[in-house]
Short mmCIF file of the C-alpha atoms (twelve columns), coordinates in Angstrom:
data_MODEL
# 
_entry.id   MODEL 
# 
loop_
_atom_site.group_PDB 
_atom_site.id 
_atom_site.type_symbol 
_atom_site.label_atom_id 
_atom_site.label_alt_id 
_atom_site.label_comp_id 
_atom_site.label_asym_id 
_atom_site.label_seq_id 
_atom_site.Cartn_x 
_atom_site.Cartn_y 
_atom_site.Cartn_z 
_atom_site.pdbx_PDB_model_num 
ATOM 1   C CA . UNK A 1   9.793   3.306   -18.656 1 
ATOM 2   C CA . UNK A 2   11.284  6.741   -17.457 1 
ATOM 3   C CA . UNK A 3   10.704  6.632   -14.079 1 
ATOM 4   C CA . UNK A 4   13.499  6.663   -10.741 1 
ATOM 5   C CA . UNK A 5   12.899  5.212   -7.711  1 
ATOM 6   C CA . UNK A 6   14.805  5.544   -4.309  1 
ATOM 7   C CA . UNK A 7   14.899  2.674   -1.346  1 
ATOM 8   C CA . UNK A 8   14.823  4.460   1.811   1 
ATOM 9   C CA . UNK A 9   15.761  1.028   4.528   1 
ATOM 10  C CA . UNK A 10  15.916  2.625   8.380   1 
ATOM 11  C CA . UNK A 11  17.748  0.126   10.258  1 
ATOM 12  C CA . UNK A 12  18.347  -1.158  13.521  1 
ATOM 13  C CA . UNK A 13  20.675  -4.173  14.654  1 
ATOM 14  C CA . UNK A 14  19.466  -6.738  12.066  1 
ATOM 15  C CA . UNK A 15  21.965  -6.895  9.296   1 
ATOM 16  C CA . UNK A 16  21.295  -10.488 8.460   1 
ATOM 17  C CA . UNK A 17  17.976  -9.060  7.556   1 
ATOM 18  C CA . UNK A 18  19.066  -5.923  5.893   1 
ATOM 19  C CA . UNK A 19  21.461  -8.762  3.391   1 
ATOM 20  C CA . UNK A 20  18.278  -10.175 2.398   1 
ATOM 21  C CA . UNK A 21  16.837  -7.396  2.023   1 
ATOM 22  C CA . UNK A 22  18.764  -5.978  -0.206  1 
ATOM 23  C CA . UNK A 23  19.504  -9.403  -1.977  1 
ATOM 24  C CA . UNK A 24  15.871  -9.459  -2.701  1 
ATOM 25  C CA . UNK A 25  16.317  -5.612  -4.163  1 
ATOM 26  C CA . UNK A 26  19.016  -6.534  -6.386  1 
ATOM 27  C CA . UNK A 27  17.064  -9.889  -7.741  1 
ATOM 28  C CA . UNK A 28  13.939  -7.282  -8.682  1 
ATOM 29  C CA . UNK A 29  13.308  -6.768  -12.225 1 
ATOM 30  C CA . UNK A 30  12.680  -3.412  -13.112 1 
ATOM 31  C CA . UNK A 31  13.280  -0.879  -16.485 1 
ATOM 32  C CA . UNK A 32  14.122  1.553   -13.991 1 
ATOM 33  C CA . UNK A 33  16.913  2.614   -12.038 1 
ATOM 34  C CA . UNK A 34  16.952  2.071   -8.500  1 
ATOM 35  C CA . UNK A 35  18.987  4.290   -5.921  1 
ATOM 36  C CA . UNK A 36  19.179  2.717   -2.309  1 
ATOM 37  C CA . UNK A 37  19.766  5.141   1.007   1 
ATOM 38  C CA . UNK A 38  20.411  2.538   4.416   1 
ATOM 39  C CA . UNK A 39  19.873  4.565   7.353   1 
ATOM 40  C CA . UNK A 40  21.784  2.663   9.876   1 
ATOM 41  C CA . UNK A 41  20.580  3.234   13.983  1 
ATOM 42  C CA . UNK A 42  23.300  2.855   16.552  1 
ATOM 43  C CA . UNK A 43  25.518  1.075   13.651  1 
ATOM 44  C CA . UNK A 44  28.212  -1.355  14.048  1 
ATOM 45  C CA . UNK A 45  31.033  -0.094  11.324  1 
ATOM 46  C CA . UNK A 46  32.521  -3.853  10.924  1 
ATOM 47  C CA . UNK A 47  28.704  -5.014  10.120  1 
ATOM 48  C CA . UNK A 48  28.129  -2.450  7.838   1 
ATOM 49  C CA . UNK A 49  30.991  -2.569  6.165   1 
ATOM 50  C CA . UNK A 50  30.959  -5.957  5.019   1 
ATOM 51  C CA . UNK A 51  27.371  -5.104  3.648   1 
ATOM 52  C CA . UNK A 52  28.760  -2.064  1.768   1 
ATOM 53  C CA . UNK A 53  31.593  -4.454  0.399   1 
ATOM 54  C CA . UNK A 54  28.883  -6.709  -1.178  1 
ATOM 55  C CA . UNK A 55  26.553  -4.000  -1.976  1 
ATOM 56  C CA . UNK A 56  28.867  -0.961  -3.202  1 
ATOM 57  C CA . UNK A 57  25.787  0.616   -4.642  1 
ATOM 58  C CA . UNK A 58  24.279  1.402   -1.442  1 
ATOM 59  C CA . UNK A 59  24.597  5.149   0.402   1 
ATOM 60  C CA . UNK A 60  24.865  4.333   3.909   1 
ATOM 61  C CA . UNK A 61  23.508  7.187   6.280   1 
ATOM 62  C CA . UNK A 62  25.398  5.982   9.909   1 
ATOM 63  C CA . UNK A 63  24.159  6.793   12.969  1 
ATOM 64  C CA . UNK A 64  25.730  6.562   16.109  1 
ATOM 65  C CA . UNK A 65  22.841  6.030   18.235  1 
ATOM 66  C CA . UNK A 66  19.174  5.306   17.597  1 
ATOM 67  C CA . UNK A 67  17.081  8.120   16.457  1 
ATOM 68  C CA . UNK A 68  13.553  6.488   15.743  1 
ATOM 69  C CA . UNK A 69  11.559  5.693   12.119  1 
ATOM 70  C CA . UNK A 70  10.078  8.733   11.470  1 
ATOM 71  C CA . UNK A 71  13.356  10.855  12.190  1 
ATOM 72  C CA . UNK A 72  15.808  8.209   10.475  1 
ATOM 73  C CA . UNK A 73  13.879  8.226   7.089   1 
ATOM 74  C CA . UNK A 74  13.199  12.538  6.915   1 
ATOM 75  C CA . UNK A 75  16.724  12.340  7.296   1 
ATOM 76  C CA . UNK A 76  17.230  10.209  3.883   1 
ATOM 77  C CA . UNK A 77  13.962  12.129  2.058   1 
ATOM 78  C CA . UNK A 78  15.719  15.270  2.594   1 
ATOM 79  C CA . UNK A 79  18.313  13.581  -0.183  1 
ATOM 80  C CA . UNK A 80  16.052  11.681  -2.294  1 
ATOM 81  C CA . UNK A 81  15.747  13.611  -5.949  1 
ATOM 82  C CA . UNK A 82  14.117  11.176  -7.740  1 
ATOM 83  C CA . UNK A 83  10.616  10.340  -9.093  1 
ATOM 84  C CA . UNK A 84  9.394   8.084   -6.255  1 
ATOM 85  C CA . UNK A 85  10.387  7.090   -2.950  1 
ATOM 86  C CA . UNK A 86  10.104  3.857   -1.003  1 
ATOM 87  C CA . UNK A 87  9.971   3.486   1.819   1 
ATOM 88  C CA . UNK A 88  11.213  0.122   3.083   1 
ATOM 89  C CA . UNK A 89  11.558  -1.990  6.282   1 
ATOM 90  C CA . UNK A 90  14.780  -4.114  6.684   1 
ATOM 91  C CA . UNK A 91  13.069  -7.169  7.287   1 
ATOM 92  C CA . UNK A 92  11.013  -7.643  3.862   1 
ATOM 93  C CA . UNK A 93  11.711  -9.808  0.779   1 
ATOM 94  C CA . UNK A 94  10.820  -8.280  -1.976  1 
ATOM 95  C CA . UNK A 95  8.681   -10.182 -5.017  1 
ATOM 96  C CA . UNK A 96  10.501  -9.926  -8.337  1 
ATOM 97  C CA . UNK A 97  8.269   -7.414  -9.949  1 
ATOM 98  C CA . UNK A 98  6.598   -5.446  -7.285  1 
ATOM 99  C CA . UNK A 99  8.652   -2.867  -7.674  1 
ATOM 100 C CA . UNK A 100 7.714   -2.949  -11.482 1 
ATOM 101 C CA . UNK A 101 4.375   -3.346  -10.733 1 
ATOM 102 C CA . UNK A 102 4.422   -0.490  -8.222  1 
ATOM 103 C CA . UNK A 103 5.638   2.188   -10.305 1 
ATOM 104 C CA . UNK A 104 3.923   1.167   -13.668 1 
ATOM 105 C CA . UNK A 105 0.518   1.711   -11.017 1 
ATOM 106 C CA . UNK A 106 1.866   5.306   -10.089 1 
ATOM 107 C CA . UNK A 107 2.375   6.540   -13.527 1 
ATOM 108 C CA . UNK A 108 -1.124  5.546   -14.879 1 
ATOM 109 C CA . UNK A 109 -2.955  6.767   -11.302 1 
ATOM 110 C CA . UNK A 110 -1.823  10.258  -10.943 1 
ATOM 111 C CA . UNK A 111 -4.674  10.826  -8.088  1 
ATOM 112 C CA . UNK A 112 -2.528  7.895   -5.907  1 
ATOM 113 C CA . UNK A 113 -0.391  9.972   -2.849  1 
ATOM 114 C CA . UNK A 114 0.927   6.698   -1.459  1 
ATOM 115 C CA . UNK A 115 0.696   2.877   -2.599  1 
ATOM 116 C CA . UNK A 116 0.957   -0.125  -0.702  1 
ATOM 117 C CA . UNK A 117 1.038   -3.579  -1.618  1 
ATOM 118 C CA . UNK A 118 0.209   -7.175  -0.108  1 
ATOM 119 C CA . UNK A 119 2.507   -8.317  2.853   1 
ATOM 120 C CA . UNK A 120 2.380   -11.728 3.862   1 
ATOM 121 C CA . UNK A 121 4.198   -13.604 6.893   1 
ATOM 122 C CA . UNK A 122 7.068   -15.953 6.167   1 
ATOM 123 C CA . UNK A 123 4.628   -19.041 6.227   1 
ATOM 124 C CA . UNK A 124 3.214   -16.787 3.063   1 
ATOM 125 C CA . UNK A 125 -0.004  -15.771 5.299   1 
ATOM 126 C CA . UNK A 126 -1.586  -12.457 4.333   1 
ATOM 127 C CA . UNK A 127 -1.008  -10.246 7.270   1 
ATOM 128 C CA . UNK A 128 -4.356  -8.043  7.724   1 
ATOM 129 C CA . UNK A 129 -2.312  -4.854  8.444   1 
ATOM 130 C CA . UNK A 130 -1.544  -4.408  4.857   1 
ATOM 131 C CA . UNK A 131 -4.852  -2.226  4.641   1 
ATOM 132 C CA . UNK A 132 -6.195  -0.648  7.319   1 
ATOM 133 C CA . UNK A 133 -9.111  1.592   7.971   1 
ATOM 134 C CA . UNK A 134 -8.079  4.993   10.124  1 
ATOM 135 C CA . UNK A 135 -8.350  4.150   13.493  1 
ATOM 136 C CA . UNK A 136 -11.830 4.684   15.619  1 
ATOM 137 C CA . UNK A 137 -12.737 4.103   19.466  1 
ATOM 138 C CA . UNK A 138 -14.529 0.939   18.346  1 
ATOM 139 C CA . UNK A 139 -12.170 -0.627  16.106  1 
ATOM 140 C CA . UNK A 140 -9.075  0.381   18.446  1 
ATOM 141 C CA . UNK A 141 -11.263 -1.783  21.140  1 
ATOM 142 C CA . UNK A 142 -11.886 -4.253  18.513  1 
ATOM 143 C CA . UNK A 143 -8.213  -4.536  17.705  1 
ATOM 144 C CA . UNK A 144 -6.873  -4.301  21.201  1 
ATOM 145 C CA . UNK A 145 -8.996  -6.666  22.692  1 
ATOM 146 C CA . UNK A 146 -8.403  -9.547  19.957  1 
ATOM 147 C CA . UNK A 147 -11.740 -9.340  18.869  1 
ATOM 148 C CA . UNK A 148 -10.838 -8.261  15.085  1 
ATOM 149 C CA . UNK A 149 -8.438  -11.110 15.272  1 
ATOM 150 C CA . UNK A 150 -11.190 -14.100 16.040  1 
ATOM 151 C CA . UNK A 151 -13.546 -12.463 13.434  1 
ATOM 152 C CA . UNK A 152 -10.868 -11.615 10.578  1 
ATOM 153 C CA . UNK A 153 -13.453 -11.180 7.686   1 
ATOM 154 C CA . UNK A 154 -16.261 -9.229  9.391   1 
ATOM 155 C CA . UNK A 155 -16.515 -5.702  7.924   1 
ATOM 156 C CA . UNK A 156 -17.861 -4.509  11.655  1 
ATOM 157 C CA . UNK A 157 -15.203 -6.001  13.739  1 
ATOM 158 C CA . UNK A 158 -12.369 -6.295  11.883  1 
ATOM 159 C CA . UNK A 159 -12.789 -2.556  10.548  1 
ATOM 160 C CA . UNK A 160 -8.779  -1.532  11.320  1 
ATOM 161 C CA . UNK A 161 -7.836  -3.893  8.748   1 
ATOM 162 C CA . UNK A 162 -10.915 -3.719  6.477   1 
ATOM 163 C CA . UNK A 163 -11.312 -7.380  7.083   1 
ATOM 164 C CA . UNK A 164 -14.301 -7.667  4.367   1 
ATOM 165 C CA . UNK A 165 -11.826 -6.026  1.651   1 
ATOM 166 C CA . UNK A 166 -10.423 -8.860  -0.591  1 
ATOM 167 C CA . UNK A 167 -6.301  -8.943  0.413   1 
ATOM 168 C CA . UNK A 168 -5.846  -9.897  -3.792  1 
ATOM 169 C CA . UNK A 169 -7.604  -6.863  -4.948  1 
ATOM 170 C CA . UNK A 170 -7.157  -3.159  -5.690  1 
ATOM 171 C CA . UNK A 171 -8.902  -0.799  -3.170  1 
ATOM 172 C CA . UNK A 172 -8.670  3.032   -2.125  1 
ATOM 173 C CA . UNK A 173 -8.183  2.467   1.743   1 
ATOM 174 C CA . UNK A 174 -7.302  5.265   3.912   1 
ATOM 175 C CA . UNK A 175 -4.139  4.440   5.888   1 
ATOM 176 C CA . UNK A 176 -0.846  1.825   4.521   1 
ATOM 177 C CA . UNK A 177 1.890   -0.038  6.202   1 
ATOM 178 C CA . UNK A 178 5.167   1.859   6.636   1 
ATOM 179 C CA . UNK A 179 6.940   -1.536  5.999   1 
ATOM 180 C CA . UNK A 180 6.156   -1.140  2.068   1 
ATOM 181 C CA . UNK A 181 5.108   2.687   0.858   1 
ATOM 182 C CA . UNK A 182 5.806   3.918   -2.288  1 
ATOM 183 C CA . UNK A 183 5.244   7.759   -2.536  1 
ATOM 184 C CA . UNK A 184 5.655   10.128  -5.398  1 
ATOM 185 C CA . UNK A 185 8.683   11.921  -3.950  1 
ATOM 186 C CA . UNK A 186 6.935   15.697  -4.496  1 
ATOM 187 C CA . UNK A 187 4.130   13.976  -2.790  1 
ATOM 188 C CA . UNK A 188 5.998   12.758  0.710   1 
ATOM 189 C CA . UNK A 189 7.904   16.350  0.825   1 
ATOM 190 C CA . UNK A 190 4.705   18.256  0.066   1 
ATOM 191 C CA . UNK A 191 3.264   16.102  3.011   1 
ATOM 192 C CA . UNK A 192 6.763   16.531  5.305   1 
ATOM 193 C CA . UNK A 193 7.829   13.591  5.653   1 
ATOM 194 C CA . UNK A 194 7.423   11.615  8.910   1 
ATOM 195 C CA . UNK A 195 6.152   13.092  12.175  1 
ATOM 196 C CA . UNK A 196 9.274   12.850  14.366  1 
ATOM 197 C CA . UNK A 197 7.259   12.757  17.241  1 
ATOM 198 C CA . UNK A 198 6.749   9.353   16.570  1 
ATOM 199 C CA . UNK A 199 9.912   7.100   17.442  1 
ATOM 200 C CA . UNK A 200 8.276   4.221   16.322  1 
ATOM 201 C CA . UNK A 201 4.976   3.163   15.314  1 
ATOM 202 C CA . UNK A 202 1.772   5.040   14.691  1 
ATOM 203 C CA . UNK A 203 3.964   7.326   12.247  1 
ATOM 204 C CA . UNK A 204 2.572   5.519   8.805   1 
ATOM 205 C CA . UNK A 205 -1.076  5.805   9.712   1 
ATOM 206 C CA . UNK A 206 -0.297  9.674   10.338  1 
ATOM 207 C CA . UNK A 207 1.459   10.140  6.897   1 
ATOM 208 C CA . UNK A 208 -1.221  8.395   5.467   1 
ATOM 209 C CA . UNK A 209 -3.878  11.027  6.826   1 
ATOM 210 C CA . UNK A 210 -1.457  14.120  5.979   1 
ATOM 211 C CA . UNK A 211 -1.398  12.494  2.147   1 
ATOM 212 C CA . UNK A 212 -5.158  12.285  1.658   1 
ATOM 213 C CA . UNK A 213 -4.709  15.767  3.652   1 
ATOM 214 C CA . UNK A 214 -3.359  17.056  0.511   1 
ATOM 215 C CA . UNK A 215 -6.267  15.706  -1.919  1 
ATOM 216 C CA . UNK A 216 -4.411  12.652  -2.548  1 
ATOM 217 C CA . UNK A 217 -5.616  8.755   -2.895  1 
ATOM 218 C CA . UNK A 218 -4.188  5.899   -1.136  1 
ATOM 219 C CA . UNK A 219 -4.542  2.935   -2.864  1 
ATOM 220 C CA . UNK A 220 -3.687  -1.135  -1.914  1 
ATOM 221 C CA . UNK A 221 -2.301  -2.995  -4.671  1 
ATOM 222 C CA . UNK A 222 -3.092  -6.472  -3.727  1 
ATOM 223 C CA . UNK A 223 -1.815  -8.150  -6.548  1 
ATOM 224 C CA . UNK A 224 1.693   -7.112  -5.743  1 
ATOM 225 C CA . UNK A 225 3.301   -8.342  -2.473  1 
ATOM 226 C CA . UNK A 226 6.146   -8.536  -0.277  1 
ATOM 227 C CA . UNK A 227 7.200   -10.754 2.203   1 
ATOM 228 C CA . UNK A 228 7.725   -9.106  5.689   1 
ATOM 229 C CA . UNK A 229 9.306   -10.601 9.044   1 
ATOM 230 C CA . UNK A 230 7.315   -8.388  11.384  1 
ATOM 231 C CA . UNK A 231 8.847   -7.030  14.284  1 
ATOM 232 C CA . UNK A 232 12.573  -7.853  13.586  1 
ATOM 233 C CA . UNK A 233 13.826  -4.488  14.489  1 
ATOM 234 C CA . UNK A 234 11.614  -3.865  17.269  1 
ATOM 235 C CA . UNK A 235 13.051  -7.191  18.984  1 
ATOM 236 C CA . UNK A 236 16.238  -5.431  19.459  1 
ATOM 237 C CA . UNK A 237 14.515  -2.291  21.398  1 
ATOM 238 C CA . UNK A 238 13.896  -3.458  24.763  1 
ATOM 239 C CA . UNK A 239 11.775  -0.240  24.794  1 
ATOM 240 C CA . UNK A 240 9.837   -1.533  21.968  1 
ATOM 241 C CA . UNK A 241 6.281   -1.661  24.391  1 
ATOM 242 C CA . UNK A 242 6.877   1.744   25.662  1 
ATOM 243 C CA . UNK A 243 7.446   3.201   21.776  1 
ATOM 244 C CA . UNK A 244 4.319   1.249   20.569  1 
ATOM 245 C CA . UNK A 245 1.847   1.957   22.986  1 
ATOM 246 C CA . UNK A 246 3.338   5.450   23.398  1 
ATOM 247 C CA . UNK A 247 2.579   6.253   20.162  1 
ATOM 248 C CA . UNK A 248 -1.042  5.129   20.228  1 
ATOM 249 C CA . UNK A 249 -0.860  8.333   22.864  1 
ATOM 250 C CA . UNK A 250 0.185   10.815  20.560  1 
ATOM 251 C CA . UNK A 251 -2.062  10.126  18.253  1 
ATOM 252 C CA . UNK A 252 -4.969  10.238  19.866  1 
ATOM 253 C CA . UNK A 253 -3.278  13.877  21.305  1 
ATOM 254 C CA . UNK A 254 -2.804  14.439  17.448  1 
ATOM 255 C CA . UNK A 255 -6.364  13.479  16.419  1 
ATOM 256 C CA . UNK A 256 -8.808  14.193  19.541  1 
ATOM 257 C CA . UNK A 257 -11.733 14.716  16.854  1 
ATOM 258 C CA . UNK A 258 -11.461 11.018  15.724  1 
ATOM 259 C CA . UNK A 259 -12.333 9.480   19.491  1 
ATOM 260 C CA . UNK A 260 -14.679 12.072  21.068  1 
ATOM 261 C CA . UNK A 261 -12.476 14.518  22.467  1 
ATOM 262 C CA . UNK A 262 -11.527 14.404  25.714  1 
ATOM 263 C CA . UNK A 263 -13.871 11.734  27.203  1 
ATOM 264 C CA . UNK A 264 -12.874 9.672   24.342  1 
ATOM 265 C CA . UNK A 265 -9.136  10.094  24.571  1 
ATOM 266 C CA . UNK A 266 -9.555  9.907   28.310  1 
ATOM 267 C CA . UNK A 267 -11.178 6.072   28.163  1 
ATOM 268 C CA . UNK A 268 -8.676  5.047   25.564  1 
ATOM 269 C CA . UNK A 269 -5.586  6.172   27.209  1 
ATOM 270 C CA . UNK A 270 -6.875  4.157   30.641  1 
ATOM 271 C CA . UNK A 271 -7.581  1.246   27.875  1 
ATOM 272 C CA . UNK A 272 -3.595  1.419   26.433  1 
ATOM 273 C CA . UNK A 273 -2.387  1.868   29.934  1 
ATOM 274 C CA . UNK A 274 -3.939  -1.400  30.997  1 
ATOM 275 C CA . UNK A 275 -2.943  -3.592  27.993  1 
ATOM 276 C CA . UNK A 276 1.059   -2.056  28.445  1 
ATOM 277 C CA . UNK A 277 0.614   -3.252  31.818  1 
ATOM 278 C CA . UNK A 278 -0.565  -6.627  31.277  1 
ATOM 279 C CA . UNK A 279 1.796   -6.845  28.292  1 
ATOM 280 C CA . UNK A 280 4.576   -5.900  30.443  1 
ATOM 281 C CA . UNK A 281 3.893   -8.695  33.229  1 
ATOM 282 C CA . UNK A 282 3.488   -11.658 30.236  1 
ATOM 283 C CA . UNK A 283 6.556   -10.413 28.674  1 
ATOM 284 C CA . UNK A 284 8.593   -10.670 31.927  1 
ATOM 285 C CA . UNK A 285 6.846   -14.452 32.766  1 
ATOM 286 C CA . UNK A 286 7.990   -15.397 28.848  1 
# 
């Protein structure tokens, strides 16, 4: 197979993560090279070096404060030269062949702008936000209000995650998980890269719309997957609330044609407002 494939891993203050990560990498079976670009936030230099000792093939990109996902990873694509990109949280294991599997799918689908595979929890449960549907004023309330969540399967209120799409098959879905995206590299330049007005969150389902922007497909690979340990990173942000629900904000700013207009964005941003709230006041009783 002629094909190369660059690891873009933005990290933040979970190295004993990152060594899995990259353990997991380096266990992969693949007929292709593999580059891998570490963007380390706010890095600690003893850390990283003992990472860079063990893994000499890595580029690190150090930072000396945090500068956010989106910002972080246009930072590394503005390197990458290769035939694909992935894009790659810290805190995922990967399967042996997925990466195989991933770019063998790219090759024969030339229509595909970005592929995303299977995730499942560390138990090995499927986690719905593998797939997701772009997000509407009913399924945001559906999702926010932990309706989608009692009703997993249901097709009407599980829509954000496509609940009624099989998590072992192969669908076109409109929006993937920025924990696992593989991208044809002309494809995620052609698209920009990241919106860095995202820190955090909010910035995959945005690439995702900019890629089928272009006339491109976005397809779910579900018989390839990935173990991921959600929300490792954001633990370390005490500003993680702020970053998540702030960036349910700007994209509804970004996308006002999605959820009404202004009456639309108007209820939603009251709705956000009053889960951050009550989030905040269970956090601080935790």
């Amino acid at each position: 197979m002629s094909a190369l494939l660059t690891i873009i891993i933005v990290h933040y203050r979970v190295y004993h993560h990152l060594d899995h990560c990259l353990a997991s990498i380096q266990r992969s079976q693949h007929s292709f090279r593999v580059e891998i670009m570490v963007v380390d936030n706010e890095y600690s230099p003893e850390d990283q070096t003992l990472l860079a000792t063990k893994y000499p093939t890595v580029q690190w990109l150090s930072e000396s404060k945090n500068i956010g996902f989106a910002k972080a990873n246009n930072r590394a694509l503005q390197q990458v030269s290769t035939d694909y990109v992935l894009f790659l949280n810290p805190d995922t294991l990967l399967s042996t062949d997925v990466l195989q599997r991933s770019v063998e799918y790219l090759q024969a689908n030339s229509e595909v702008g970005a592929l995303g595979v299977q995730m499942r929890n560390s138990q090995g449960f499927f986690l719905p936000e593998s797939k997701r549907e772009i997000p509407t004023i009913k399924g945001s309330f559906f999702k926010l209000s932990g309706l989608a969540d009692r009703f997993p399967d249901s097709a009407f209120f599980n829509s954000y995650a496509l609940g009624h799409l099989n998590a072992g098959g192969l669908h076109k879905v409109p929006v993937l998980a920025g924990a696992y995206m593989m991208i044809p590299t002309e494809v995620a330049k052609q698209a920009g890269g990241f919106d860095e007005s995202f820190f955090m969150y909010g910035e995959d389902i945005d690439l995702s719309l900019r890629i089928l922007g272009l006339g491109k497909e976005n397809h779910y690979l579900g018989t390839a997957f990935i173990t991921h340990i959600k929300g490792a990173s954001s633990k370390q942000n005490p500003d993680y609330l702020n970053h998540f629900y702030g960036s349910m904000k700007i994209f509804l700013d970004k996308y006002p044609h999605l959820y009404g207009g202004k009456s639309g964005i108007w209820i939603l941003k009251i709705f956000i407002q009053t889960i951050l709230f009550v989030s905040r006041i269970t956090k601080n009783y935790k």
